[in-house]
N, C-alpha and C positions, 0 to 999 in steps of 0.2 A: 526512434520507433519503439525500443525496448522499454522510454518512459510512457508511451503511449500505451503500452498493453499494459502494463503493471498499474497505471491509473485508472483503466478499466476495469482490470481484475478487481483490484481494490472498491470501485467505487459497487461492482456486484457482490463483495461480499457485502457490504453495508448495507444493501437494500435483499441480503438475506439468500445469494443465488451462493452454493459454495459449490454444485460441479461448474465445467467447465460451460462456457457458453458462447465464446469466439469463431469456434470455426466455424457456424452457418455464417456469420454474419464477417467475416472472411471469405469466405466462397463467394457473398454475395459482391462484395468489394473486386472482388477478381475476376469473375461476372462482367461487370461494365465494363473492366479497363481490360482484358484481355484481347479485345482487340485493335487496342489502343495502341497498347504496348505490347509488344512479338515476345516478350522476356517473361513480362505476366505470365504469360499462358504455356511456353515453354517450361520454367520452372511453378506449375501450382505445386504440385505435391510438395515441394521442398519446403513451398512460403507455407501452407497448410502445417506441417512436420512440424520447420520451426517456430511458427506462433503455440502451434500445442505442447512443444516443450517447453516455452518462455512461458506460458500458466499455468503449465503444471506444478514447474519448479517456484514461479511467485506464489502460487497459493501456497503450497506447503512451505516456504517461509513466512510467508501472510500471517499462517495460521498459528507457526509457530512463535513466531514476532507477538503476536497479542496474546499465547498466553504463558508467556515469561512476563508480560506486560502487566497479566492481571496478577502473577502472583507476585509480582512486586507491588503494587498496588495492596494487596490483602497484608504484607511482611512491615509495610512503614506504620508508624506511627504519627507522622504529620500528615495530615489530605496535600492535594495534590494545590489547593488553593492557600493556604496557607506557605504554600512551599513560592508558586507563584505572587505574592499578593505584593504590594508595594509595603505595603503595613508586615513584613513577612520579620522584618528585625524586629521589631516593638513584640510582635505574637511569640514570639520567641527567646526574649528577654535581651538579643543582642544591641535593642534601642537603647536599652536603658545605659549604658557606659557612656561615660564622659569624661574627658582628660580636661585636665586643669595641669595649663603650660604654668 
């Protein structure tokens, strides 16, 4: 469940949403099934609590994840593609060495 909310959180910061925006859309979820399930409806407030604390505290690592992220990004010297690349030894001279057995 916990990668389920953090992959949401995640994927609303990307499309630009940085408060919270789970709990209508939890209510609604609890809504249908509450009287499905006698436990739903028993505990909402608790399920409500604990999803807005599992976003609260993802975002603000979210937020702070990415920007350690960019200022590492800004501190290197090689791009991020050169680091990846297959060609990444040759771009960086470690191609060029050859032992002679």
């Amino acid at each position: 469940m916990r990668r389920l909310i953090r992959r949401a959180v995640r994927e609303g910061y990307k499309l630009g949403t940085s408060k919270a925006f789970m709990t209508p859309i939890i209510a609604k979820v609890i809504e249908k099934f509450e009287n499905i399930y006698e436990s739903v409806k028993i505990n909402k407030a608790e399920i409500i609590a604990a999803l807005e604390k599992e976003e609260r505290q993802f975002s603000s690592t979210l937020e702070n994840g990415l920007k350690e992220f960019d200022k590492l990004l800004k501190t290197r010297t090689q791009t991020i593609s050169e680091k990846t690349s297959p060609l990444a030894p040759l771009l960086t001279g470690e191609g060029d060495r050859t032992e002679i057995s």
